[in-house]
VOGUTOR-998177 format. One record per residue (C-alpha): residue number from 1; x, y, z. Coordinates in steps of 0.05 Angstrom, whole numbers. Example, Ala and Ser with C-alpha at 12.3 -4.5 7.8 and 13.67 -1.06 7.14 Angstrom:
(1 (246 -90 156));
(2 (273 -21 143));
This chain:
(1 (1769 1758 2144));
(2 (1702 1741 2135));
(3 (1703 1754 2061));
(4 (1736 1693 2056));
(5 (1683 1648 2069));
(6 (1646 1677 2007));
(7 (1656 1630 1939));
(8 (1716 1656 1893));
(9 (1668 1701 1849));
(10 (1636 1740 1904));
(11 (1706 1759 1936));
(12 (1726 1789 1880));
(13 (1657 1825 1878));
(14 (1667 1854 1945));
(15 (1744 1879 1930));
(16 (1703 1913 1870));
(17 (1650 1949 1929));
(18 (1720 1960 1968));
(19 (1775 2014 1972));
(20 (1830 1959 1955));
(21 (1840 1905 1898));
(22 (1830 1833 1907));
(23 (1899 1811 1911));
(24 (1900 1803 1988));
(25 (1833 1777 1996));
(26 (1844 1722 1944));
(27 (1910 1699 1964));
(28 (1882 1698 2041));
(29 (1824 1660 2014));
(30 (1866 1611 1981));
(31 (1901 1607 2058));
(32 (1847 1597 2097));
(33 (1829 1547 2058));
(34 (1893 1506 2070));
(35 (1895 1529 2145));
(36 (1828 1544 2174));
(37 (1806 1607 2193));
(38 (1824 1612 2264));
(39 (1840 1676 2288));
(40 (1909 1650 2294));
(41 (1913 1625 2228));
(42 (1887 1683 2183));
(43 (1939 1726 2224));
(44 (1990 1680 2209));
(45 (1990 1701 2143));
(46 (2014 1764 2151));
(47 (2061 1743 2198));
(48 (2096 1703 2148));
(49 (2101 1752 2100));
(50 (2128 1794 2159));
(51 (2196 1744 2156));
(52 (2194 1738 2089));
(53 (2200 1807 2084));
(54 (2260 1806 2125));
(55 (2293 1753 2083));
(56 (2287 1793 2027));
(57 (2325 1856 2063));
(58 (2379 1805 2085));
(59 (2389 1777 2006));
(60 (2382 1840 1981));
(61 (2440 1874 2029));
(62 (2478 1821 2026));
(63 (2482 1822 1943));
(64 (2493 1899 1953));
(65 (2537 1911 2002));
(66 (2561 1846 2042));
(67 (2539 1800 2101));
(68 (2560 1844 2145));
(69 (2517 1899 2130));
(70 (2460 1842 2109));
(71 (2449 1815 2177));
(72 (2453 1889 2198));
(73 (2394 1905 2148));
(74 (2360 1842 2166));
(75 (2368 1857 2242));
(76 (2332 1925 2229));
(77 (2282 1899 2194));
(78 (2256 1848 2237));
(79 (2255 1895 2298));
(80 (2229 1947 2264));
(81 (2171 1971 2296));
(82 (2132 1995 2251));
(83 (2133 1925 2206));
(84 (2130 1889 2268));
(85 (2056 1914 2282));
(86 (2034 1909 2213));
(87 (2055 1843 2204));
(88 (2009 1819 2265));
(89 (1941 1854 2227));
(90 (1894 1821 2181));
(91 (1905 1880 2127));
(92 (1939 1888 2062));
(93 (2002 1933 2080));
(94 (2058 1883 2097));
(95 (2047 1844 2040));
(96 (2054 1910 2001));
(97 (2126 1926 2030));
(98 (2141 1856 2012));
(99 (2132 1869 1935));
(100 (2166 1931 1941));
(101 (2237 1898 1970));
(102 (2221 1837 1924));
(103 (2212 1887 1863));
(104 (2283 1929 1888));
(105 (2314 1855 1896));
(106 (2292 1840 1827));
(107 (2319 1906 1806));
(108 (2383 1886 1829));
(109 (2380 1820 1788));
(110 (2364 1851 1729));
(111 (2418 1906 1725));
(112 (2462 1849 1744));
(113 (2452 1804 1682));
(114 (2513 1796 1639));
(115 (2456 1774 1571));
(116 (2396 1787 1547));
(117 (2367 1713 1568));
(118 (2391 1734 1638));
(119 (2354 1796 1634));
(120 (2291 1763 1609));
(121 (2279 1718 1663));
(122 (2283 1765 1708));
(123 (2246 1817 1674));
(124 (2195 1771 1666));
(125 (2194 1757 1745));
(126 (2202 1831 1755));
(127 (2130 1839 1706));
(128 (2092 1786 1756));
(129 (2118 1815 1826));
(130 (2098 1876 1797));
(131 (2031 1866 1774));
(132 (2026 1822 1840));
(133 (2036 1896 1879));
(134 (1983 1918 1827));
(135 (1925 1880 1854));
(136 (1951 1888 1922));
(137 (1946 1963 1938));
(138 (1920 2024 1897));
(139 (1980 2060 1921));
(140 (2033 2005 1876));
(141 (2049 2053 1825));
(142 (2092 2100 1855));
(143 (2143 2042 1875));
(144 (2146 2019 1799));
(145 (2153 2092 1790));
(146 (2207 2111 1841));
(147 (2242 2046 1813));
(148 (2235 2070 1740));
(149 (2266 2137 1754));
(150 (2329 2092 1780));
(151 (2328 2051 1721));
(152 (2318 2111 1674));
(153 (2387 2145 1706));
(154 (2426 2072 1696));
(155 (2398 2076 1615));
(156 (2421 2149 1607));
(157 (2488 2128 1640));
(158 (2552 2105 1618));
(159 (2530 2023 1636));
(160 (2461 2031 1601));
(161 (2491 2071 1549));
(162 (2428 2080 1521));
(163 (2413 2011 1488));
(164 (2352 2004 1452));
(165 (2346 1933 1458));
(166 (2354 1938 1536));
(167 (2303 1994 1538));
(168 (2249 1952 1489));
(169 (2262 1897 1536));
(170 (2244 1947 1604));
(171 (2188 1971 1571));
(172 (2164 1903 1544));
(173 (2167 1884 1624));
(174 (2116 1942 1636));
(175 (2068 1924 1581));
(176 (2070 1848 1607));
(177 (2057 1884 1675));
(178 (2001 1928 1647));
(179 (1978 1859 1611));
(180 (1961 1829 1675));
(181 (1931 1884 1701));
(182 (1889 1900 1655));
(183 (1826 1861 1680));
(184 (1818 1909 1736));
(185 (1844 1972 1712));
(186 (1775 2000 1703));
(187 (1760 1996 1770));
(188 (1826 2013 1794));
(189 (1814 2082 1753));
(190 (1749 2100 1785));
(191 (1777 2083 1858));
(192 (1833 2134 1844));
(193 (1804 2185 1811));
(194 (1742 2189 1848));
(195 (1759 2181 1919));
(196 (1757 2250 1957));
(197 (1803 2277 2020));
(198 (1807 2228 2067));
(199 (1848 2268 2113));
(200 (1854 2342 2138));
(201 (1915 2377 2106));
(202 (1987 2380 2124));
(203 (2047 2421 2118));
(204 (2097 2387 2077));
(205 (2140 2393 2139));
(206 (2101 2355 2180));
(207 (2084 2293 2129));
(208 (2161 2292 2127));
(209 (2176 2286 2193));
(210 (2118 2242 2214));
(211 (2147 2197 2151));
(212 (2217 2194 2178));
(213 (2190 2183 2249));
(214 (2146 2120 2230));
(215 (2199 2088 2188));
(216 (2244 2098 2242));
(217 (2200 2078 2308));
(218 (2130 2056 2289));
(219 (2068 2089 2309));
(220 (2067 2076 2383));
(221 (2114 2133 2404));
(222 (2090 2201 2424));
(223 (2118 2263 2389));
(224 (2168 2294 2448));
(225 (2235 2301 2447));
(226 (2260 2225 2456));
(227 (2233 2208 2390));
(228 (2257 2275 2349));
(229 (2322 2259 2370));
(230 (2324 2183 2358));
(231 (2284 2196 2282));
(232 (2348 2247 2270));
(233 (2397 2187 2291));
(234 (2367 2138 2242));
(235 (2358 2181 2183));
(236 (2424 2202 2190));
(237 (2443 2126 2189));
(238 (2395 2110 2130));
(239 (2441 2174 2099));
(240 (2510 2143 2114));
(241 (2486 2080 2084));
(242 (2455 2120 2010));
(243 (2526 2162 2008));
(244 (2567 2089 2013));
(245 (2522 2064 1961));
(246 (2535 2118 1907));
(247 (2612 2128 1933));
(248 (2628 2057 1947));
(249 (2694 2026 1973));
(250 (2733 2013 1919));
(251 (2775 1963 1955));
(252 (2706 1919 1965));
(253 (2669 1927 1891));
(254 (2690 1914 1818));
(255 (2687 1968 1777));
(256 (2630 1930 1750));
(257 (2593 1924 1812));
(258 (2611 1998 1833));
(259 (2579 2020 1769));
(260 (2511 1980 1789));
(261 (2514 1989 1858));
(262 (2490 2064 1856));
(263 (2423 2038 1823));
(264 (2396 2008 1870));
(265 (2421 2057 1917));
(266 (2377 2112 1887));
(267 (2325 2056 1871));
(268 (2313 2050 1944));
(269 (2325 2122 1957));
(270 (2271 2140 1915));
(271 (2224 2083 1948));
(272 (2230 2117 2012));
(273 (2215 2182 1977));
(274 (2161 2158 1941));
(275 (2102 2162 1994));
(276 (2130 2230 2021));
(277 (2122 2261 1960));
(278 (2055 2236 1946));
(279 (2027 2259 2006));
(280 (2047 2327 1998));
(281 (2030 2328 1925));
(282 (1955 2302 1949));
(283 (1957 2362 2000));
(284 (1974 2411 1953));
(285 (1921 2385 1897));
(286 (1873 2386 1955));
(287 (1865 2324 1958));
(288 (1894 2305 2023));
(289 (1909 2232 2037));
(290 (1949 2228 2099));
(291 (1957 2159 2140));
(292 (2008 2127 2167));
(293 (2002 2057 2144));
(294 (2016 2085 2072));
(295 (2089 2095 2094));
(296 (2101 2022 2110));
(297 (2113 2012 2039));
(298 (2181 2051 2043));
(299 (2208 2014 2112));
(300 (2244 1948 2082));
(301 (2286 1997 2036));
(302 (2294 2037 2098));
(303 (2318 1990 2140));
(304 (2367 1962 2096));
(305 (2406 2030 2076));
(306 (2405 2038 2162));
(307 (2438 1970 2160));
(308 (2491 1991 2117));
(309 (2493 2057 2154));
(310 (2512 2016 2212));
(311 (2570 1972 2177));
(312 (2601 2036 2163));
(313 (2606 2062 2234));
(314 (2637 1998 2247));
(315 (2679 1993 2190));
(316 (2754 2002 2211));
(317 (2804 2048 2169));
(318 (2865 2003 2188));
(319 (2830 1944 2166));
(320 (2824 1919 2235));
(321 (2770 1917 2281));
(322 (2798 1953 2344));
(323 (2754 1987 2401));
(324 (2731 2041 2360));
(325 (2696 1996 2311));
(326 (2661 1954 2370));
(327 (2641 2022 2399));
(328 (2608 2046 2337));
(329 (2575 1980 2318));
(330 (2547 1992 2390));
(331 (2532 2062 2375));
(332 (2491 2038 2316));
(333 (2459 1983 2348));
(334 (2438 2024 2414));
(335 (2401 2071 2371));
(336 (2359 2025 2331));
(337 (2353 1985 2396));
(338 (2325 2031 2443));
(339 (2277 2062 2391));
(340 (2244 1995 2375));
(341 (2240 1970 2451));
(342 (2207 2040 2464));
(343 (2157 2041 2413));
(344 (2139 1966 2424));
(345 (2136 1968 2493));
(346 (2083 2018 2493));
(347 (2046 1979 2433));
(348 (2040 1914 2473));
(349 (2031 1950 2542));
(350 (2005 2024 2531));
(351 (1927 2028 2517));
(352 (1936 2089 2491));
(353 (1964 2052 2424));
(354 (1913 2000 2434));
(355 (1882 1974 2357));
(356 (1809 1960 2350));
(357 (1780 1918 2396));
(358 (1722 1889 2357));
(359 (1720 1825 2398));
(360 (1706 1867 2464));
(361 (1652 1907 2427));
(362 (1624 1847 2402));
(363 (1619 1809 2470));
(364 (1591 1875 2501));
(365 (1539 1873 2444));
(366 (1520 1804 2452));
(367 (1519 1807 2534));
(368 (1471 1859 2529));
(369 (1426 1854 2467));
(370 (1356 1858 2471));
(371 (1297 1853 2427));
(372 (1300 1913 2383));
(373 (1375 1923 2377));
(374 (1407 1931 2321));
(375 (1486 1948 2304));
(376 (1504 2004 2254));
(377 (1577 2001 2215));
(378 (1592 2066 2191));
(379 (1649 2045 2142));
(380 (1622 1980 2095));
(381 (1699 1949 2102));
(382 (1684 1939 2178));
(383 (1636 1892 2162));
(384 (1688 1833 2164));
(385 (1726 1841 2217));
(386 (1663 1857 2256));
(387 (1623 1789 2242));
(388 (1684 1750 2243));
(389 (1671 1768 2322));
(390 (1596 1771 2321));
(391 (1572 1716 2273));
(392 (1508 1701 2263));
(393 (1459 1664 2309));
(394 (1404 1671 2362));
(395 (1408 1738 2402));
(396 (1442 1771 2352));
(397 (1424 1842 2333));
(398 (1421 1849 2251));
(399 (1483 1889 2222));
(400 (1475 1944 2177));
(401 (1536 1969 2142));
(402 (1527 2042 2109));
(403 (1560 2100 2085));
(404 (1564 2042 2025));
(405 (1600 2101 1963));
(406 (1658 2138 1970));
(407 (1640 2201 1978));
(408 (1567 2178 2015));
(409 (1510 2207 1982));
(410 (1467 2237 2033));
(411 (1398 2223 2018));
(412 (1421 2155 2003));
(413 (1455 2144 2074));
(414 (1386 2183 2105));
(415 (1338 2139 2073));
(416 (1374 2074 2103));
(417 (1384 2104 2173));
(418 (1305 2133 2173));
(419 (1290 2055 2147));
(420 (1330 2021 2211));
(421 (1310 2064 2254));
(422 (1236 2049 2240));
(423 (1246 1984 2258));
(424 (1294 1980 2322));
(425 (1295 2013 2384));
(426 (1372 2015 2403));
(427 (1428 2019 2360));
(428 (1500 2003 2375));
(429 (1543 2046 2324));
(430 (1619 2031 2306));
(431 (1650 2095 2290));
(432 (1714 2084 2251));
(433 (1758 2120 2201));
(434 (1708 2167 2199));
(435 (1747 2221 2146));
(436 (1748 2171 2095));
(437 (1679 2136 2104));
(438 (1638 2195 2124));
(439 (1676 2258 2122));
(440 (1618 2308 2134));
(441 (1588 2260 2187));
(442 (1525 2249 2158));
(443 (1501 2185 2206));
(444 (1531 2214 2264));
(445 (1494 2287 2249));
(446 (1425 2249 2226));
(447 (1431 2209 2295));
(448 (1449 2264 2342));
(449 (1383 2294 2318));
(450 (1336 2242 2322));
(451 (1359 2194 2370));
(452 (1390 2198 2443));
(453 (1467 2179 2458));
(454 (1474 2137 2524));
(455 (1543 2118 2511));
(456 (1606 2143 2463));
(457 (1671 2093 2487));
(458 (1733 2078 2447));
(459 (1761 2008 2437));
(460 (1826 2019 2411));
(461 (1821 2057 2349));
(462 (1745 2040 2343));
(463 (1685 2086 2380));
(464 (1625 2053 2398));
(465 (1567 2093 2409));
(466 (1502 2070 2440));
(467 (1429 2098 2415));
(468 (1357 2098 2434));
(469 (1307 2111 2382));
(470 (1244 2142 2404));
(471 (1180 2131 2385));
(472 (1172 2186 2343));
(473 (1221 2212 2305));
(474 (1202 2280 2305));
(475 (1231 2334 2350));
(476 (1206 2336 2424));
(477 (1171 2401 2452));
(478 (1197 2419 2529));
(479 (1154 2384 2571));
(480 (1184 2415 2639));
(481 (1199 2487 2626));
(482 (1249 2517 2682));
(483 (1237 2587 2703));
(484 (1319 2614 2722));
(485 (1362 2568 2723));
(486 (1446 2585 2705));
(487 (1498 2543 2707));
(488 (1561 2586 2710));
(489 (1539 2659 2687));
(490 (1538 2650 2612));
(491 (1489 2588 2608));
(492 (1412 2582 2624));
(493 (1369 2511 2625));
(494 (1310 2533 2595));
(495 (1279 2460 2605));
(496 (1273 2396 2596));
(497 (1236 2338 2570));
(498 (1249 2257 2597));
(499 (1221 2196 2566));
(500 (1199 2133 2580));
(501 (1160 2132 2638));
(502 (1161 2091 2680));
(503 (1236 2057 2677));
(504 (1252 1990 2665));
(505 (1318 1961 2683));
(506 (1360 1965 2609));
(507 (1320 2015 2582));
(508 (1354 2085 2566));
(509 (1328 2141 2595));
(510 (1317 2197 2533));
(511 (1327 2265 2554));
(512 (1321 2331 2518));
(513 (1357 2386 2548));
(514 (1338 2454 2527));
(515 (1400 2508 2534));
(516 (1409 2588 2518));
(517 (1471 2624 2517));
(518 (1465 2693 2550));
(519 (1543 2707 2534));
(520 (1584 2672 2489));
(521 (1615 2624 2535));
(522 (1687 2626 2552));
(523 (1697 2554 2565));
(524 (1690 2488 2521));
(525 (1643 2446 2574));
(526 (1615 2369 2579));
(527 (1543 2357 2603));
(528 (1544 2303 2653));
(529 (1479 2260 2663));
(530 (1479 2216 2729));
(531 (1433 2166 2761));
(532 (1446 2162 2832));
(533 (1412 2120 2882));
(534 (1395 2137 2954));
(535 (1462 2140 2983));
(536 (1485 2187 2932));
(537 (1527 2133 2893));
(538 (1519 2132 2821));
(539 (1490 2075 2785));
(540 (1488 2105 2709));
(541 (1519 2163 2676));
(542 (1534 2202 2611));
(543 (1584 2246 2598));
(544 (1595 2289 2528));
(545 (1597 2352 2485));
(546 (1531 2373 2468));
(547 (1500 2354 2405));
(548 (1547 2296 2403));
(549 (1614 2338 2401));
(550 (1584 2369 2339));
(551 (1562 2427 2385));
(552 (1609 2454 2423));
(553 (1595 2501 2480));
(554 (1649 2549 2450));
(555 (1605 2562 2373));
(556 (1546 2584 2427));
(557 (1520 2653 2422));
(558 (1461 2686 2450));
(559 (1428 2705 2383));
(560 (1406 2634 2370));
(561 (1363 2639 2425));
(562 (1339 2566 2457));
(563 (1366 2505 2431));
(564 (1363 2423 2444));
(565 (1413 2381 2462));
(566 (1393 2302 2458));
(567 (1424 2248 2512));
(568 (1413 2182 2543));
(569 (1428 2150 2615));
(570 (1429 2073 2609));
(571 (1400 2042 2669));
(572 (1451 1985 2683));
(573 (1406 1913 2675));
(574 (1422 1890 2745));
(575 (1405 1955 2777));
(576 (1355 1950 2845));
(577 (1289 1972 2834));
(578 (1271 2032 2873));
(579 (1278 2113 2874));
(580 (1336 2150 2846));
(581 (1359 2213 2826));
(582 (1370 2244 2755));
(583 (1416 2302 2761));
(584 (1451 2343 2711));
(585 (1503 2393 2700));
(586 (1571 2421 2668));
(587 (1642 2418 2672));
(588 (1701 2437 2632));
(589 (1724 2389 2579));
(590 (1794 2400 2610));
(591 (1773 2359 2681));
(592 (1765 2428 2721));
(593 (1706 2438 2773));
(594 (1629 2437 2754));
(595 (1602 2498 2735));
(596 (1562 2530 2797));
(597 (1481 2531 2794));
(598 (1447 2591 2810));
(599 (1371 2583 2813));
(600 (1331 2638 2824));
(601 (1390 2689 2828));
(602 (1409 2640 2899));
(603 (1470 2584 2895));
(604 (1446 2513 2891));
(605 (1509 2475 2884));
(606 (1537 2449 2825));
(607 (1485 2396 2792));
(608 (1419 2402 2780));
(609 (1364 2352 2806));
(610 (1321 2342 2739));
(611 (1268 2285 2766));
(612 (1261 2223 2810));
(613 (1258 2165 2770));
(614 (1225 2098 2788));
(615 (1262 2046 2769));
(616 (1224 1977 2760));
């Protein structure tokens, strides 16, 4: 969002520091312009190209198949759940699934012409929608190629018959489309070609079903049982309507139009393919690029062939609507019905689906900042979304986006961190997409090692982690060695080490716990830090893996002898001065009891009493 506050020139120049072309950014430029840039209105955007999208389902059904199955289309579409949440985000992928219909529409159109003037007009619309997806989304090509394939099988057939003319015209629509694209091609190139995994791999079994489950009900529905079952129902709808499309009525379609109307059939089959069989081709190149919003792409096409699915069940043999044609409509409507109210229930309601909440990081941020702070983006493309909620002004913490190439060069990303953290104290860190921004966690290793984690929350599909940088940099010796102490009977603290002393209110108390595995544990534990006052309630806490989650309890062995494990316990700004306890201790990630502690061979509970702290 905030990129469009930038003059024309330098939006283009970050698209070119970006993982996407400038088509979005300049068009929502242009918008915001017109329309202010009020949270409402930049959203607005997408939301009209949300119904817009939906139009385009309805027209294209309609010229296909008939009203009846075009408000059926149309009604899938604009519950669909999946299109329903994208077209409420500030992001790119809506407007992609809208060239895709509008390029199968204009498909349509063109195989429709009776001349070669027809076919020209619309070729030349097809060249611009086309080039339009171009500089929308890296991913564009395979819908100009699932629609060529289509085209390619008309041409070979008995209505294409093989006409040179008609192909010099197609391919003079791709060279116009190439034409315009041209500028950024370069670019486009090196963002393909030399962008690495962002993804872990997957079975092609379980891209195909996660594909057919999105498309179907959105992202907001768990994997169980419900949603195999309803995924099944509308695929098999989305078949009923392809198998009408190549076997049409003859009763309802010219032989003209029963010739043509297979085209676009396998058109949009082949769109819905499309992103399925790249992902598994990525996999198996070993390149993996799995995520879910690439799918959206495929949905409109979707929708409409479960539209026509639909019509059929309704359709009547006699040629008269009678109870068994009501009952099937109903059929057909119940299923797309209750997916969509299940999956958007629990996106509105369920945190669970909750999407980044930068404005509640950003007020948390702001209501605590201090002197020293400083805010770390580990993705660069955060960066707008981020200061659209935390512009600039007094009591704002400076933002440093890294992690700025795709893949991040180390020593690059080590230098800047090394740099900030000379010069701050605390650092609030926003942890997303971390497989494609920093795949081998380089901040998030470098940080775990030289600074202390006091907090580690998710917002939605955001973490926020909170730091405190010590003085020095360098690794702490054990200032309170501990003679035989066991938590459990496979884990020994060896010691520990506490800064600052004394405590101010805000400040985060740095602790260095020193651990030694005398068995290779059996269980995957948390170390819990808490702060409790005199009564026994606590005040502060932390709660995590050790070495951030990077060093699990279950890789320990007892040939690595003594290691340190870094953490931080925020003491909460409105906190009483006085006495309080620091204790610590384990517990099993999976929520069963604390570990026991044995000190001196004798029980002692289950937490640890570490040191008194005076709070001032």
């Amino acid at each position: 969002m905030r990129v469009t506050e930038r003059p024309l020139k330098l939006v283009i120049d970050a698209a070119r520091a970006d993982v996407h072309p400038p088509g979005y950014y300049l068009l929502l430029w242009g918008w915001v312009k017109l329309f202010g840039q009020s949270e409402t209105a930049v959203r607005m955007f997408s939301v009209i190209v949300g119904v817009l999208t939906v139009v385009l389902v309805y027209i294209t059904a309609q010229r296909l198949f008939g009203p009846r199955s075009a408000w059926l289309a149309g009604l899938c579409a604009a519950i669909s759940p999946f299109q329903v949440m994208y077209s409420q985000e500030v992001r790119m992928y809506i407007l992609v699934a809208f060239w895709a219909i509008a390029l199968v529409y204009l498909l349509v159109r063109w195989l429709d012409a009776d001349d070669t003037r027809q076919r020209t007009r619309w070729g030349v619309a097809y060249a611009l929608v086309g080039a339009a997806g171009l500089w929308t989304h890296y991913s564009f090509p395979i819908v100009i190629a699932a629609l060529d394939v289509a085209w390619l099988v008309w041409w070979l057939g008995p209505h294409g018959a093989r006409r040179s003319h008609v192909g010099l015209l197609w391919l003079a629509t791709h060279l116009v489309m190439a034409g315009l694209y041209m500028p950024w091609l370069p670019i486009a190139w090196e963002k393909t070609f030399g962008y690495g995994p962002i993804s872990t791999t997957h079975s092609a079994g379980y891209i195909v079903g996660q594909a057919f489950k999105l498309l179907s009900l959105g992202e907001t529905v768990p994997d169980d049982a419900w949603t195999r079952w309803l995924s099944v129902a509308n695929v098999g709808l989305a078949l009923f309507g392809a198998w009408s499309g190549f076997v049409p009525d003859p009763a309802q379609h010219t032989a003209s139009r029963r010739g043509r109307q297979g085209i676009p059939t396998l058109a949009m089959v082949m769109l819905v393919l499309a992103p399925i069989l790249l992902m598994i081709g990525l996999s198996l190149a070993g390149r993996p690029a799995y995520r879910p919003k690439f799918f959206l792409v495929a949905s409109p096409a979707f929708c409409l062939l479960v539209g026509q699915g639909i019509s059929l069940l309704e359709q009547p043999s006699s040629g008269r609507r009678g109870l068994g044609s009501r009952l099937g409509l109903l059929l057909g409507l119940g299923l797309i019905g209750v997916g969509a109210a299940r999956s958007l229930h629990a996106y509105y309601v369920d945190p669970a689906y909750a999407r980044a909440n930068y404005r509640g990081i950003a007020e948390l941020i702001h209501r605590h900042y201090r002197p020293g702070d400083a805010v770390l983006l580990n993705a660069p493309n955060q960066w707008e979304v981020f200061t659209y909620y935390y512009p600039e002004g007094p009591y704002r913490a400076p933002v440093y986006p890294l992690c700025r190439t795709r893949p991040p060069v180390e020593a690059q990303v080590v230098g800047e961190l090394e740099a900030i953290a000379a010069q701050h104290s605390r650092l609030y860190v926003l942890y997303w997409a971390v497989e494609e921004s920093d795949p081998t966690r380089i901040v998030e290793r470098w940080l775990e090692a030289h600074t202390f984690k006091a907090a580690d929350t998710w917002y939605g599909d955001v973490r926020l982690a909170v730091y405190a940088v010590p003085q020095e940099l360098s690794t702490v010796e054990m200032a309170h060695p501990l003679a035989d102490v066991r938590l459990g009977e496979q884990i020994a603290l060896r010691g520990y080490t506490l800064f600052p002393e004394p405590v101010q209110r805000g400040d985060i108390i740095q602790m260095t716990l020193f651990w030694e595995a005398l068995a290779v544990p059996e269980g995957r534990y948390k170390v819990f830090a808490h702060l409790v006052d005199e009564r026994g309630h606590i005040v502060a806490q932390f709660d995590g893996e050790p070495g951030g989650g990077l060093n699990p309890t279950t890789g320990w062995h007892p040939q690595k002898g003594v290691f340190s494990d870094r953490c931080g316990v925020q003491v909460p700004v409105d906190a009483p001065p006085g006495s309080y306890q620091l204790i610590v201790g384990l517990y099993d990630i999976s929520g069963a009891p604390r570990l026991p502690l044995w000190i001196n061979g004798q029980a002692a509970g289950d937490a640890l009493t570490l040191a008194t702290i005076q709070v001032h």
